[in-house]
Residue, then its C-alpha position, 0 to 999 in steps of 0.5 A: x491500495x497499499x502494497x507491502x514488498x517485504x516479502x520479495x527479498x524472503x522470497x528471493x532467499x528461499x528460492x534461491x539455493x546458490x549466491x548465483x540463483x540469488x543474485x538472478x532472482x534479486x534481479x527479478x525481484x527489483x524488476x518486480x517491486x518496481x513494476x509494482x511501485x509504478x502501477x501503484x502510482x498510476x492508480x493512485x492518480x487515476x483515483x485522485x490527483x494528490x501526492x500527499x500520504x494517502x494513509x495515516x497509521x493510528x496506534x491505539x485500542x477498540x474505542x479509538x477506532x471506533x471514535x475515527x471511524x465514526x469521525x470518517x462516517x460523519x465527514x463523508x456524510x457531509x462531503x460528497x466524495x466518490x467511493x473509491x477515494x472514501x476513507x476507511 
């Protein structure tokens, strides 16, 4: 599960329609993103007990996704893991 906050500070400005509505609904959002971030965490390991990077970011075209995917496959068909914490 990956959360991406970039949209709380748009959100932020776009509600906000004086420096004294923005700096309440800042407020808001830091209390948000960081309510987020600790649910985030608890179910991170309530899956799995690890605080490495539970995700890579791979550039490339159609066939290197393919050749991961099929990479993936293989290493789950030979190691029993549950399904929530399965590569994909």
């Amino acid at each position: 599960m990956g959360i991406c906050t970039g949209l709380l500070p748009s959100i932020v400005a776009a509600a906000s329609s004086t420096v004294s509505d923005l700096l309440t609904n800042a407020r808001e959002m830091l209390v948000i993103a960081l309510r987020l971030a600790i649910q985030a965490r608890r179910r991170s390991i309530n899956i799995e007990k690890n605080t490495g990077n539970w995700s890579i970011a791979m550039p490339g075209d159609a066939a290197g996704i393919a050749e991961v995917e099929a990479a993936l496959d293989e290493f789950h068909q030979s190691h029993v893991n549950p399904s929530p914490i399965r590569l994909r």
